[in-house]
Structure formats: C-alpha cells, structure tokens
C-alpha positions as CSV (number, residue, x, y, z in Angstrom):
1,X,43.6,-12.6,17.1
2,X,40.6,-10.8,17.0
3,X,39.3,-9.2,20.2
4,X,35.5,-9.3,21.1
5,X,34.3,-6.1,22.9
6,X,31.0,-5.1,24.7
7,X,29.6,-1.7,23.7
8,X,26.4,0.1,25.3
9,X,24.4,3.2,24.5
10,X,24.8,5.4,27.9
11,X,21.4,7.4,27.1
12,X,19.0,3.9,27.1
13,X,18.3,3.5,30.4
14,X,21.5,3.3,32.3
15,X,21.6,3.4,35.7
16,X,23.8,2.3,38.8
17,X,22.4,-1.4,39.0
18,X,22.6,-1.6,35.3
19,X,26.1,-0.1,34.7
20,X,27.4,-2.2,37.7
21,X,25.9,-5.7,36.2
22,X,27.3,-5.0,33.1
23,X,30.5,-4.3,34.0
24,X,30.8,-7.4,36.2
25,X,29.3,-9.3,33.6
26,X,31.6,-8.0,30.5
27,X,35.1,-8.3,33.2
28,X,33.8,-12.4,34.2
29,X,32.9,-13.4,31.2
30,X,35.9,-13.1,29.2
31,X,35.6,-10.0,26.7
32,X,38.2,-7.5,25.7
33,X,36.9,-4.6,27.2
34,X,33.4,-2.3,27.9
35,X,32.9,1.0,26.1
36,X,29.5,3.1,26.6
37,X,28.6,6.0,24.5
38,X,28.6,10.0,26.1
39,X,25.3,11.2,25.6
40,X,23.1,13.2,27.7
41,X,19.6,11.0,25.7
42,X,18.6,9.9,22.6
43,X,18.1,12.0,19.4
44,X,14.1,11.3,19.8
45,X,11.9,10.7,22.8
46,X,11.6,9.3,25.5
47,X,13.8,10.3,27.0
48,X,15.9,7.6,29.5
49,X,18.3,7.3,32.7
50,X,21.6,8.4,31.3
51,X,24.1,7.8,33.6
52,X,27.1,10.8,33.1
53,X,30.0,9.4,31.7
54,X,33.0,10.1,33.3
55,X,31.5,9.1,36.7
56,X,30.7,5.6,35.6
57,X,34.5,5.1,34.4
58,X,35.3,6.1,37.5
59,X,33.5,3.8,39.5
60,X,34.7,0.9,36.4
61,X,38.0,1.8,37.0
62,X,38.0,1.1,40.9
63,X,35.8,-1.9,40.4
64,X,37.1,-4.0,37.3
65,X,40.9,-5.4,37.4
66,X,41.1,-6.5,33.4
67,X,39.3,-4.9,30.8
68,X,40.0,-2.7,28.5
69,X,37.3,0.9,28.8
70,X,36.0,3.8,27.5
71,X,33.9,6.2,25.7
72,X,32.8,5.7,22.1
73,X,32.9,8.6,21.7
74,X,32.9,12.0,24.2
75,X,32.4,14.7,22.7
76,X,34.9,17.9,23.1
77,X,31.5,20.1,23.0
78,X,30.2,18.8,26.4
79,X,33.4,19.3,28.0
80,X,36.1,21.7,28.1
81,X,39.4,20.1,26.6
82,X,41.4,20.7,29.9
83,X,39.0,19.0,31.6
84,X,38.7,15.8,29.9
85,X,42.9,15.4,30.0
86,X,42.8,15.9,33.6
87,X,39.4,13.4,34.0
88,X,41.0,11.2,31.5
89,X,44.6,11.3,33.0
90,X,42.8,10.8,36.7
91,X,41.0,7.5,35.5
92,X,43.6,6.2,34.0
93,X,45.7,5.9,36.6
94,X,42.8,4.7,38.8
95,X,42.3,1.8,36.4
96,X,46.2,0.9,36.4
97,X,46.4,2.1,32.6
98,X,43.3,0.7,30.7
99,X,41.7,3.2,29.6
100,X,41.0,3.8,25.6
101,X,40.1,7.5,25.2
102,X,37.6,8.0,22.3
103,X,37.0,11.5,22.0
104,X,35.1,13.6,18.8
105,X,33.2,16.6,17.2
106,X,29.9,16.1,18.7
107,X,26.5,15.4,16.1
108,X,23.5,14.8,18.1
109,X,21.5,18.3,17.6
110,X,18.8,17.3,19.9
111,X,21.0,17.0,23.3
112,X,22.7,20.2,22.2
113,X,19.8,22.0,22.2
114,X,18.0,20.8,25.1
115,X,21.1,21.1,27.0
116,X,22.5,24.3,25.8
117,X,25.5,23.2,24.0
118,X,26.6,24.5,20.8
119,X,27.3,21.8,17.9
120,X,28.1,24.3,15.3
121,X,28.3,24.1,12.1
122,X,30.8,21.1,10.5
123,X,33.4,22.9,9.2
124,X,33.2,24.6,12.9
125,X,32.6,21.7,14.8
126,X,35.7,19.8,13.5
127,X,37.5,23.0,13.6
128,X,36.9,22.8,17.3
129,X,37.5,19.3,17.5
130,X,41.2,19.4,16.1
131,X,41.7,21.7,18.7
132,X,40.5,19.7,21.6
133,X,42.9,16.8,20.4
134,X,45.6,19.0,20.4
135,X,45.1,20.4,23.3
136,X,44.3,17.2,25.8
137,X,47.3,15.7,23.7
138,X,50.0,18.2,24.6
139,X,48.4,17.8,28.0
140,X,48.9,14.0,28.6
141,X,52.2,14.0,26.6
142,X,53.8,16.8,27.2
143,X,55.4,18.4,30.7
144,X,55.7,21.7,29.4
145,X,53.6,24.2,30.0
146,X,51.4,25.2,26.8
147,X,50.0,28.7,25.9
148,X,47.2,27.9,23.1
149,X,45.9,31.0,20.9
150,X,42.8,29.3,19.0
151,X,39.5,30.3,17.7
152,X,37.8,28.1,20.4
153,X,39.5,27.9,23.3
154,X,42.8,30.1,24.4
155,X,45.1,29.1,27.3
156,X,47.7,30.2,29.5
157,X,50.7,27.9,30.8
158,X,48.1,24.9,31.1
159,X,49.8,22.1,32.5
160,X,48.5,18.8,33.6
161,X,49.4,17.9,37.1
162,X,50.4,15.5,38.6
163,X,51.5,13.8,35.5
164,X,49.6,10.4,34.4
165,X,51.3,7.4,35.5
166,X,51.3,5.5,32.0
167,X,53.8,7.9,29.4
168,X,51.8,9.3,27.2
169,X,48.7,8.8,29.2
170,X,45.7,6.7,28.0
171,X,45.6,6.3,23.7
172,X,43.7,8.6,22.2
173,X,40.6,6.7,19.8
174,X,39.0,8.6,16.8
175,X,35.9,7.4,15.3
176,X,34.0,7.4,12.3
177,X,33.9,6.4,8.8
178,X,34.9,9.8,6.8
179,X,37.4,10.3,4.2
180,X,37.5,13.8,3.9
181,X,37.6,14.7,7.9
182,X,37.9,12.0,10.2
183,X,40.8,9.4,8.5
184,X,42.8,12.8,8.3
185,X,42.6,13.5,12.2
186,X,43.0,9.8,12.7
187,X,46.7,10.1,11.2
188,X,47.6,13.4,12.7
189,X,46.2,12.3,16.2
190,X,45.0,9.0,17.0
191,X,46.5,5.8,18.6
192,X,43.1,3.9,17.1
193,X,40.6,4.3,14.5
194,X,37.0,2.9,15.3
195,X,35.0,2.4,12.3
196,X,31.2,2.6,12.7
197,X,28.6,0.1,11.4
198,X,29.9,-0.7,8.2
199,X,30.6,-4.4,6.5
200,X,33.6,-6.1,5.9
201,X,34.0,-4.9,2.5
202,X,33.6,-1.0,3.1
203,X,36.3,-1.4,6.6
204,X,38.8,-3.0,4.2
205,X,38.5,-0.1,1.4
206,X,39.1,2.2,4.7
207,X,41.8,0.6,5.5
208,X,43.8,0.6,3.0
209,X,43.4,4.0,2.6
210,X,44.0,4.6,5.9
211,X,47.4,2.8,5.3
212,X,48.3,5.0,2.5
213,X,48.1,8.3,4.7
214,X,49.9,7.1,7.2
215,X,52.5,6.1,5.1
216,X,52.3,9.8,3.5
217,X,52.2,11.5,6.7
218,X,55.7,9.3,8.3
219,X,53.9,6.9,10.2
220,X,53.9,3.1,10.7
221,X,50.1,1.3,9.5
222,X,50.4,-0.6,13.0
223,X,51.3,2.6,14.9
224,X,47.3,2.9,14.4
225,X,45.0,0.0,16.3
226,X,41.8,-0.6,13.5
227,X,38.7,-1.6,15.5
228,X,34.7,-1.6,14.5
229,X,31.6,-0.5,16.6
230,X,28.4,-2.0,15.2
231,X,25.3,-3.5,16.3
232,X,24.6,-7.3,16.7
233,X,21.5,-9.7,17.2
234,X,22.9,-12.7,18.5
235,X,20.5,-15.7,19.1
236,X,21.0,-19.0,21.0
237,X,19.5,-20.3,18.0
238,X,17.8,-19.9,14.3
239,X,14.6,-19.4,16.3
240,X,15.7,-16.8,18.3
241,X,17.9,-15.1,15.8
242,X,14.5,-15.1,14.0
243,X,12.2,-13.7,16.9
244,X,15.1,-11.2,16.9
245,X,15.2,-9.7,13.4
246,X,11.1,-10.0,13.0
247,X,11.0,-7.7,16.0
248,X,13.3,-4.8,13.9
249,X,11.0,-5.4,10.8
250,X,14.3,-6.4,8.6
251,X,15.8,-9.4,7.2
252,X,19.0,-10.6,8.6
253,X,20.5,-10.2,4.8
254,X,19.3,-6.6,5.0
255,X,21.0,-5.8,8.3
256,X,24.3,-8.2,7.9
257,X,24.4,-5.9,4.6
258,X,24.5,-2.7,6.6
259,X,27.2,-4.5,8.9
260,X,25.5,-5.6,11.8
261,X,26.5,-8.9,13.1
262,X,23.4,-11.3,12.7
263,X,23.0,-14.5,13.8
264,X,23.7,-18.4,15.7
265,X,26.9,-18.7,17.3
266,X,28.1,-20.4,14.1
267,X,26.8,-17.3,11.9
268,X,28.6,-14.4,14.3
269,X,32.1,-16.2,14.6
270,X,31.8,-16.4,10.4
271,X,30.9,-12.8,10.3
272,X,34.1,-12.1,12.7
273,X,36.1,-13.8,11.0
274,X,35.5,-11.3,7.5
275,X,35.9,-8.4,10.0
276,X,39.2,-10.0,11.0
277,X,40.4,-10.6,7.4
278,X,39.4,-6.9,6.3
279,X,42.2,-5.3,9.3
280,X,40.0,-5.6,12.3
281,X,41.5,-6.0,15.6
282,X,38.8,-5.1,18.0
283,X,35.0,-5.7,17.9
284,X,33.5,-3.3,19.9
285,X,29.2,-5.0,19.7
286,X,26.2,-3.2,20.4
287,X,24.4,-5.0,22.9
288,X,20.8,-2.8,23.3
289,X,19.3,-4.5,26.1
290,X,20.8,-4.0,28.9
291,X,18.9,-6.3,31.1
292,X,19.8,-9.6,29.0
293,X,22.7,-10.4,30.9
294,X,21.6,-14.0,29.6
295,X,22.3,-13.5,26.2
296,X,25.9,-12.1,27.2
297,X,26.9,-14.8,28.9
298,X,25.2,-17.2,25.9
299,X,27.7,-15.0,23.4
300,X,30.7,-15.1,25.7
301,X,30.1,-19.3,26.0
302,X,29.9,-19.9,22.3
303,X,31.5,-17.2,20.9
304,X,34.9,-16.1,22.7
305,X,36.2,-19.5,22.6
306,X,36.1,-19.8,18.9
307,X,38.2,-16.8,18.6
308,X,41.8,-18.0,20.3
C-alpha cells in the first residue's frame, strides 16, 4: 500500500503556532508521517521565520503518538556528525522509535554564506558527507568506541551514550536523484532512498538501477525503503485546481510533467497510483502554505481513503 506523507519547507515562515497546527493536523488526519526541510531561509529573499530543526522534532516527538518524522534532508555542514547521532539518537527515543533520519551534503550557497558555513566544493562536499554517515552510523549502531582519522573531522574513542533504545537507532534516509554520487551512498549507507521531484517514469528507471547495485554490492532491493518528495496542487475541485496552477503561471501538463502531483481528488489518487506502480512506497507532498490547514484536511478526506 502506498503511504501518503506531509512535507513542509522549514525556511517559509515557520513558527511555533504553525509547526504545532501542522503537526496536529498531519497526526489527526490520517497521514503517514510529517517531514520539514533543515534550512536556516530560502536561497533568495525575503527572508522568513525558520524554525531550527532539531528543536521542533523535539517538541513533535513529545507531542504526536503515531506518525512517522523527520528531516528531508539535514545537512552534515550545519552540524557536527557527533552531534546529530546524539540529537538524533535522543529524539528517537523520545518519540518511541519514529523517527526517519534524512541526512546529506548540504547545496544551498546562500545560507552558507550568510551563515558562515562552508558548502565546499562537490567532490568536497560529498567527501564530507560520506564521512558524516559513517560516523553517526558507527555511532547509533555500534557500542564500541571509534577513533576516526579523516580529512574532515578526526575523533577520539567517540561513543554514543546512553545507547538508543531502538537497535540500530532511527534509519538512516538519503535523498536525491544522482547516479554518479547519491544511489552509490544510498547502497553503502542508507535504510531509504527519497527521490526528489521527478515523474513516474524517471523514479522507475532509478529504481531499477538502484536494484542492480544493491544486488552488486550483497544487499536485498527491500533492505532499501523507495519513497518520493515532490510538490502538489491539490484542489477540491477543477475550479480550484485551476485558480491554483494560473497562480504558478504553468499548465498542470507542464508541472505533472516535471512530477508534481496536480489535480481533483480523482486526478492525485491516479497520479499515486503511477508512483506506486514505478516502486514507490512513501509519498512525502509538498504542501507550501502552511496556513491551509483546510486543504489538508480536504486531501486527507478524499484522498487517504482511496489508498487502503
């Protein structure tokens, strides 16, 4: 069965009295789980409330007794790598094991600069990256102490105390569409891959392919969960799916073309349902405006029941 998610960007205005509607919202309504980006603003003016990650999972993890959370995606350049195990470990445990943690390299130049973080160069920056998985993985997974000699970050008998509560501590998510970098680090490190606003069509050529390197590399295709992140203009009806799409300046064609879920109730669970044939099992949607708690409850009533 596919599994209908609710995704938000962090940097567009959240603050307490939005995070907290949400959350109660996404948990009462019926959806899989809530995920948020990690970004300090936007990679243009204005700039918004941004509400820091790891403190809103917190207070999610306290305040929600179902859903699936996390970030998509933190970045390892924000935070030092034994940090994030022993935030990521902490939450956790506080949420009784649900949460999903989607870490990566880092891209938005503009919040790097502003804030005095250093993206590096790509090569670099997934350099760094691989590092930061292996580290927070040995972390969560491991009780041994671990000594780490690497060109970004060195350590001495790091050990995560007091252990996290679920083995293994929470799964580790990788996201992106890349070939090259990201499917590789996906096989060597990840519990999930989260593809990024792509159709049908494209996810199932990554899939596969995904499917043969794990097979090369000695792992099981279902040892990896396959979900998507994209955006979606759902509307009550034609009318408002119309008001909608007039209001981006692009036809629902164009934007269902670049995988964006567009449309009636009818139109969205059709467009799941492709997702679900090409290896999806988790729809992680965009929803932009975080006042419209309306329209979330509208895509939870006409939506979610279609998809048991």
């Amino acid at each position: 069965m596919l599994e209908l998610a609710i995704m938000i960007e962090g940097q567009n205005g959240l603050n307490w009295p939005r995070w907290q509607r949400i959350a109660r919202a996404v948990e009462d309504l019926g959806f899989a789980g809530l995920y948020r980006s990690d970004h300090y603003t936007n990679a243009s003016p204005p700039d918004l409330d941004s509400l820091e990650l790891w403190v809103s999972l917190t207070w999610l993890a306290s305040h929600t007794r179902r859903i699936q959370f996390g970030p998509l995606v933190s970045p390892v350049s924000f935070r030092q790598p034994t940090m994030t195990a022993r935030m990521a470990s902490a939450v956790d445990d506080l949420s009784g094991g649900r949460l999903i943690l989607g870490l990566g390299a880092g891209w938005q130049a503009r919040e790097h600069t502003h804030y005095g973080w250093d993206l590096l160069d790509v090569p670099r920056r997934f350099a760094r990256f691989e590092e930061g998985l292996r580290i927070v993985i040995h972390l969560l997974t491991d009780d041994q102490p671990l000594d780490f000699d690497g060109a970004f970050y060195r350590l001495k008998e790091a050990r995560l105390l007091p252990r996290p509560q679920r083995p293994g501590g929470p799964p580790i998510l990788i996201g992106g569409n890349g070939l090259r970098r990201t499917l590789p680090l996906v096989v060597r490190h990840a519990s999930e891959w989260n593809a990024v606003y792509i159709p049908a069509a494209k996810f199932a050529g990554l899939n596969r392919r995904l499917d043969a390197l794990l097979a090369a590399g000695g792992r099981q295709p279902d040892a990896v969960r396959r979900s998507l992140m994209t955006g979606c203009y759902f509307g009550r009806d034609e009318a408002e799916v119309k008001r909608k799409t007039e209001a981006r300046s692009r036809s629902a064609a164009e934007m269902r073309a670049q995988g964006i879920l567009v449309g009636s109730p009818s139109e969205i669970v059709d467009q799941l349902g492709e997702l679900a044939a090409a290896g999806v099992q988790r729809v992680m949607l965009q929803w932009l405006d975080l006042d419209d708690l309306d329209g979330l409850e509208a895509m939870a009533r006409t939506i979610l029941p279609q998809l048991k």
